[in-house]
C-alpha positions, 0 to 999 in steps of 0.5 A, a space after each residue: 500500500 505504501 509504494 503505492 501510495 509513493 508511485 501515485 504521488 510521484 504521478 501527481 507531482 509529474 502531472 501537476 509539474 507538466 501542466 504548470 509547464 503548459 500553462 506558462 508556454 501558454 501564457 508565454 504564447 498569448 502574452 505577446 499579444 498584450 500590453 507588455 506589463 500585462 504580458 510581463 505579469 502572465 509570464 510571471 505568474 504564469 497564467 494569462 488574464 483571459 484564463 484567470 477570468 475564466 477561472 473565477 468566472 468574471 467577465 469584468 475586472 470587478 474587486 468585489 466580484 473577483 473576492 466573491 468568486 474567489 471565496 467561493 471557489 477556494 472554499 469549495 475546492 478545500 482538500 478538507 471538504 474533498 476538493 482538489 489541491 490542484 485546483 485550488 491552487 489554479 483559483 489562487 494563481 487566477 486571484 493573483 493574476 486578477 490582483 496583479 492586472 487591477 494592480 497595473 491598471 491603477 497605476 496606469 490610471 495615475 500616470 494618465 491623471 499625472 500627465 493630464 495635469 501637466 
């Protein structure tokens, strides 16, 4: 029972290396196409905007409806409550992503504010 459990959790742990590797070719492929802060935070945290909207469900970079969403989805997804770690983990990944974009936009908006007033 114990070297199948060692041989399972080695297949996990593969499995879940190659789709972050996935992922961030993914992201590397569709970043080309964004803003280049946009593209440098997919690289970074190696999701895509458009894939972290679709994660938590969001059409919109709405704060109080990513948080909601958020909430949810992380609650459900607990390991406790016979969820899944993996995506668990792509639901804070897509939070971040989300997080990091209204991030960027701000301080986008500010430096447009600043221009304007000189």
């Amino acid at each position: 029972i114990l070297v199948g459990a060692q041989v399972v959790g080695r297949a996990f742990m593969r499995a879940l290396r190659q789709e972050f590797a996935a992922s961030r070719a993914a992201a590397d492929a569709r970043g080309r196409s964004e803003r280049p802060q946009s593209a440098a935070a997919s690289r970074i945290i190696g999701i895509s905007l458009q894939e972290a909207q679709q994660i938590l469900n969001v059409s919109n970079l709405n704060p109080e409806e990513i948080q909601k969403n958020y909430d949810h989805l992380f609650k459900v997804n607990d390991k406790s409550v016979g969820g899944s770690f993996y995506l668990q983990s792509k639901v804070v990944r897509a939070k971040e992503r989300l997080d990091e974009e209204l991030r960027i936009q701000a301080k986008d908006e500010k430096e447009k504010s600043r221009k304007a007033e000189t």
